[in-house]
Structure formats: C-alpha cells, structure tokens
C-alpha positions in Angstrom: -157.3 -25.5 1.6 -158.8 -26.6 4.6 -157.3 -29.1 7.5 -158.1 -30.1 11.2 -156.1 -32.2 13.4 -157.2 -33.6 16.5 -156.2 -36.3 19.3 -157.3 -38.2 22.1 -155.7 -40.6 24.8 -158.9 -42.9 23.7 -161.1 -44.9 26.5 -158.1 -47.3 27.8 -155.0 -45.7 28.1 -154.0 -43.7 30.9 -151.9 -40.8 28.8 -152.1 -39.6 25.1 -148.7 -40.7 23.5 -149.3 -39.5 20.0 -148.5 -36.3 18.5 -149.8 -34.3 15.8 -148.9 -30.8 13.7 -150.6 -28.9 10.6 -148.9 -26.6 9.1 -150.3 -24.1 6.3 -148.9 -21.4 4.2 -152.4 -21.0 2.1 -150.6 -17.5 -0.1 -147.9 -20.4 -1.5 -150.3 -23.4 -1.2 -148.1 -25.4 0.4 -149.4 -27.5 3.9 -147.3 -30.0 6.3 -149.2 -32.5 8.1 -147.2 -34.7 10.4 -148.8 -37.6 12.9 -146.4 -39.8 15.6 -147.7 -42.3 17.5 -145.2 -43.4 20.5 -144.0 -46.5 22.0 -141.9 -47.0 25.6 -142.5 -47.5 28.9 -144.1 -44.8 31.2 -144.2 -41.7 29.6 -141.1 -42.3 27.5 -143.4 -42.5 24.1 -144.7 -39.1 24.6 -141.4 -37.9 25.1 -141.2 -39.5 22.1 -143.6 -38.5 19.8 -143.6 -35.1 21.0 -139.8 -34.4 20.3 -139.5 -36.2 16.8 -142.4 -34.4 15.9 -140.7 -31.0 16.9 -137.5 -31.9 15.7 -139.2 -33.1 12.4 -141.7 -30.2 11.9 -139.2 -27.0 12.7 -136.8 -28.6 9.9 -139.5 -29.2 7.0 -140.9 -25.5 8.2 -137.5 -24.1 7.3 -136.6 -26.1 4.2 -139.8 -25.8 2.6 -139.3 -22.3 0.8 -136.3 -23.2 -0.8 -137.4 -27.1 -1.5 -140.3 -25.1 -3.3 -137.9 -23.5 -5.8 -135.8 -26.7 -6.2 -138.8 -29.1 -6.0 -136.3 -31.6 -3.8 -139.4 -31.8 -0.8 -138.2 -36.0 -0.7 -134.8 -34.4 0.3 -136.0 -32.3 2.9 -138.2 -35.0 4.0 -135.5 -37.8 4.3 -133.1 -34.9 6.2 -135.7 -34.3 9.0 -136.6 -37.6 9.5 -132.7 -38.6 9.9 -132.1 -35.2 12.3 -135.7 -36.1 14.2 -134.6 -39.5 14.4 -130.7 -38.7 16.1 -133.0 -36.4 18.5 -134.9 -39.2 20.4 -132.1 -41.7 19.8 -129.5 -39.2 22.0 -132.3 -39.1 23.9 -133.2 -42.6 24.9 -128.9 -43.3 25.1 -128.5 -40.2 27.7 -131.7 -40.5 30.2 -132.9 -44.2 31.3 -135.8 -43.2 31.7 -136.4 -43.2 28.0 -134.0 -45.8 26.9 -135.4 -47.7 24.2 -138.5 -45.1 23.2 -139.2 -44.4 19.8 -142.4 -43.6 17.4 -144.1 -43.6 14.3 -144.2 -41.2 12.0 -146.7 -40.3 9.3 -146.0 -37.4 7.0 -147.1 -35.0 4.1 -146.2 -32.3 2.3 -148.1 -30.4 -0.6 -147.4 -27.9 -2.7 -149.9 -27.2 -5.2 -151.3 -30.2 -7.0 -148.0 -32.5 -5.8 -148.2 -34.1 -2.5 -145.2 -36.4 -1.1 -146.2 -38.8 1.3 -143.4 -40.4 4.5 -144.2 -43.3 6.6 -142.5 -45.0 9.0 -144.0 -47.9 11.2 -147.8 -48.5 11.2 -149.4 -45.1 11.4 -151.4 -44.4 8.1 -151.7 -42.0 4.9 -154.9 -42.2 3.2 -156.3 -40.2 0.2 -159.7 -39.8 -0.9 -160.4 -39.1 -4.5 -163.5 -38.8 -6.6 -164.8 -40.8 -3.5 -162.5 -43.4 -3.9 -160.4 -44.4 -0.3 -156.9 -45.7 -0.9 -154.1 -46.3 1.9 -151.3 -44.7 0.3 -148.5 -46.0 2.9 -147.3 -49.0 3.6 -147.6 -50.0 7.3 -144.2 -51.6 8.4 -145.6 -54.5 10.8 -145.7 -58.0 11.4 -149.2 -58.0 10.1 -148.5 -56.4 7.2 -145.7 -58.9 6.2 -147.6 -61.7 7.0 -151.0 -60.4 4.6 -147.9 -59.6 1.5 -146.8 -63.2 2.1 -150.2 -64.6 2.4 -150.5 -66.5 5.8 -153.1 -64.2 7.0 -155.7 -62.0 4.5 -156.1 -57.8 5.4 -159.5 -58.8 7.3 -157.5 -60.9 9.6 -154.7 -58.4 10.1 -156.9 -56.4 11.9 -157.8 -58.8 15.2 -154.0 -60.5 15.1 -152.5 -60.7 18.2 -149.3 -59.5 16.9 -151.2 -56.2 14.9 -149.5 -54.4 17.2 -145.6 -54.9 16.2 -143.9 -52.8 14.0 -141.2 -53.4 11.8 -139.5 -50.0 11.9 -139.2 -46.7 14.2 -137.8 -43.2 14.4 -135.5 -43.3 17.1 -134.9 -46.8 18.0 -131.7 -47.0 16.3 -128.7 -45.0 14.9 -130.4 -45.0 11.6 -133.8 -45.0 9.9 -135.5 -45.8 6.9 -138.5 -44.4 5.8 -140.8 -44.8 2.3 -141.6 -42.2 0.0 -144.9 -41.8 -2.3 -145.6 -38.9 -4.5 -149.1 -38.0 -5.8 -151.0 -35.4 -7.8 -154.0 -34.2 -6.5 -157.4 -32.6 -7.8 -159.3 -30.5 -6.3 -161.5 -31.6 -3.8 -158.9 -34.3 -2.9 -158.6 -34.9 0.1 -155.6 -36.3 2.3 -155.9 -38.2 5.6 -153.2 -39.3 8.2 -153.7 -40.9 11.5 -152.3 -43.7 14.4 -153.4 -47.1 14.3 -155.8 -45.9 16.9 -158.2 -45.4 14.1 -157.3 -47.6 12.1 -157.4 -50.5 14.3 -161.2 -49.7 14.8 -162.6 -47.7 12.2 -163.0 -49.7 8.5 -162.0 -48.0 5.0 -165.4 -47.8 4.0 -166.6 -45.8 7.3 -163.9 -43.7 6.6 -164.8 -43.2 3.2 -168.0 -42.5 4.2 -167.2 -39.6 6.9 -164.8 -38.2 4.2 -167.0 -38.2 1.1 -170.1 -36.1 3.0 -168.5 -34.4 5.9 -168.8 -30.7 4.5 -165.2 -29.7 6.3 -162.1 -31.5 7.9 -163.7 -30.1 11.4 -166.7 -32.1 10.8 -164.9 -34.8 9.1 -162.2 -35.3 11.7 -164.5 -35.5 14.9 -166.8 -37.8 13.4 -164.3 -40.3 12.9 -163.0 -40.0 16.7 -166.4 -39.9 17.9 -167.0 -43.6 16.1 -163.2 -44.4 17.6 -164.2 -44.0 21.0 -167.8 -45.4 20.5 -166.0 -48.6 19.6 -164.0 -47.8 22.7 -160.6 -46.5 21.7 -158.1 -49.1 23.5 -155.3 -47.3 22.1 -154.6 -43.5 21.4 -156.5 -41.7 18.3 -154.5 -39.3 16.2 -156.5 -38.3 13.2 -155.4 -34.6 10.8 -156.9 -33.9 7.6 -156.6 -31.5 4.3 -158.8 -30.6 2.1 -157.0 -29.5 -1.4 
C-alpha cells in the first residue's frame, strides 16, 4: 500500500478547520483514512474537526485487530462515530465558545481486498478503478437533495448558493447518523477522501486524470491541491489517498 494526506487553509480563509489521519498497519494490510471538515464560529470548527477526529481515530485504532477477526469493521465504525460524536457535542454544551460546532466526517477502512466506506455531511469518498472515477458517498446537503429531486442537475449543484449547507453533522446533536458502503478492491485500486474544498473546485474528470497517471499518492495528492489553490481555494483543502 501506499497513501498521503495533506491539508491547506486554501487562499481565503484565515485558519485551516479541517482535519486529516492515515493510519497503516502494511504486515495485516489493513489502513484507516479519516477526513473532517469543520463548521462554527471562530476557531470552534477546528476544535471541532480536530477532536472528532481524535476521538474517532484512537477508537477504530483499537477495535481494528479484533474487528479483523470478527469482520464487524461497520460496527466499529458506527461505535466511534457515536463516541466522537458525544465528544464535540459535551463539548459545544460545556464551553460557549464552541456551542453549536460540529464537522464532517469522511471515513475508510480496508482490510485486504474489502474496504468500508462512512460519510457524514458533504465531505467526499471517491474510488478509482481500472481508471474509472466514482463518488462512493453520498453528500448530505441541500444541493444534493435538490439534484435527487430534480430541481437543479449535478452541474448546477456546484455554483448554488446554498452548496454549502449540510444536511447532517457529527456533533451537532445528541445523536448521529452516518451511511455505510462496502467495496472490494483490486489491485491498483485506488481510494480517495477529501473536504468540499476540492470538490467544490476541482471536476471528476481532473481528478481522474491526476489519479490515473500520478505514479504515487505523494504526487497524486499535491497535484490536486496545487490545481485547488490555482483556482484559488476559498474554502479549506483536505485531500488523503491509498493506493491498494
């Protein structure tokens, strides 16, 4: 396996309030990759990010031996999520400076050939096969509900002034719902997460065209945040990558 993650507080915003983590254990083939993009006022969406992402990554570190064995890695997922999620909720309740913070969070797990994917809000999870892109995730947005109900089409998704509202968060609430997708992957596979900060300004098919010929996930990964902040980057840019 091979994997990069990188991040950048873009050519706009005044602080970086998204969060990334890799994890690899290359002897049992198994790899984490976890991307939060915050939201709140201040620096409340770092805090954010930062500690769901902690919270999050620490409990799938520990469970993922045993989940191994008992292949139950949506389990571990779901039970994470739920204790990342009553982390920055406490959180925002106890210190006013954070009340009402919370983040996205874009997850996955793979052991062997079997990937699990976890979204919630708008924060991506591609994968790239045979050189064929595909959004695996599901953003939960405004946007996206208006595209699956057919007022707007995907194009015009990505200019709408209300792109930016999302339908659910980890920590805004006493309880959270995320989405679960399992894959098998080939080799050569490769599996891409990242905030709307790439998204929002670099297409599917660029992506797919930095994946399919960038040698490694170094390469691969700051090409796509150089054409982010060449388009000028008005939000955060989160982007971590694995090669299978």
């Amino acid at each position: 396996m091979d994997s990069c993650a990188i991040t950048d507080r873009g050519c706009v915003r005044k602080g970086n309030q998204d969060a990334c983590f890799i994890h690899r254990d290359d002897g049992r083939e198994t790899a984490l990759l976890l991307v939060c993009d915050g939201m709140g006022g201040h620096n409340a969406g770092n805090v954010a990010s930062s500690l769901a992402a902690t919270v999050f990554a620490g409990e799938v570190r520990e469970g993922l031996p045993n989940a191994r064995v008992t292949g139950a890695v949506r389990e571990l997922l779901d039970g994470a999520l739920r204790t990342a999620n009553s982390a920055v909720y406490e959180l925002s309740r106890a210190d006013e400076s954070c009340r009402g913070m919370g983040t996205t969070m874009v997850a996955a797990v793979v052991m062997g050939k079997d990937a699990t994917f976890m979204n919630v809000g708008d924060s991506r999870g591609y994968l790239l096969s045979g050189g064929v892109l595909r959004q695996v995730t599901r953003d939960h947005s405004v946007v996206q509900d208006m595209v699956e109900r057919g007022e707007i089409t995907r194009e015009q998704s990505r200019t709408h002034p209300r792109k930016n509202l999302i339908t659910r968060a980890v920590g805004t609430s006493y309880d959270v719902e995320a989405d679960f997708f399992a894959l098998r992957l080939k080799e050569g596979d490769r599996i891409l997460l990242c905030s709307d900060g790439l998204s929002n300004v670099v297409t599917d098919a660029e992506i797919t065209e930095t994946l399919s010929f960038a040698k490694d996930t170094a390469t691969a990964c700051g090409l796509l945040m150089e054409t982010a902040l060449e388009r000028g980057a008005p939000d955060n840019v989160t982007v971590a990558l694995l090669s299978v």
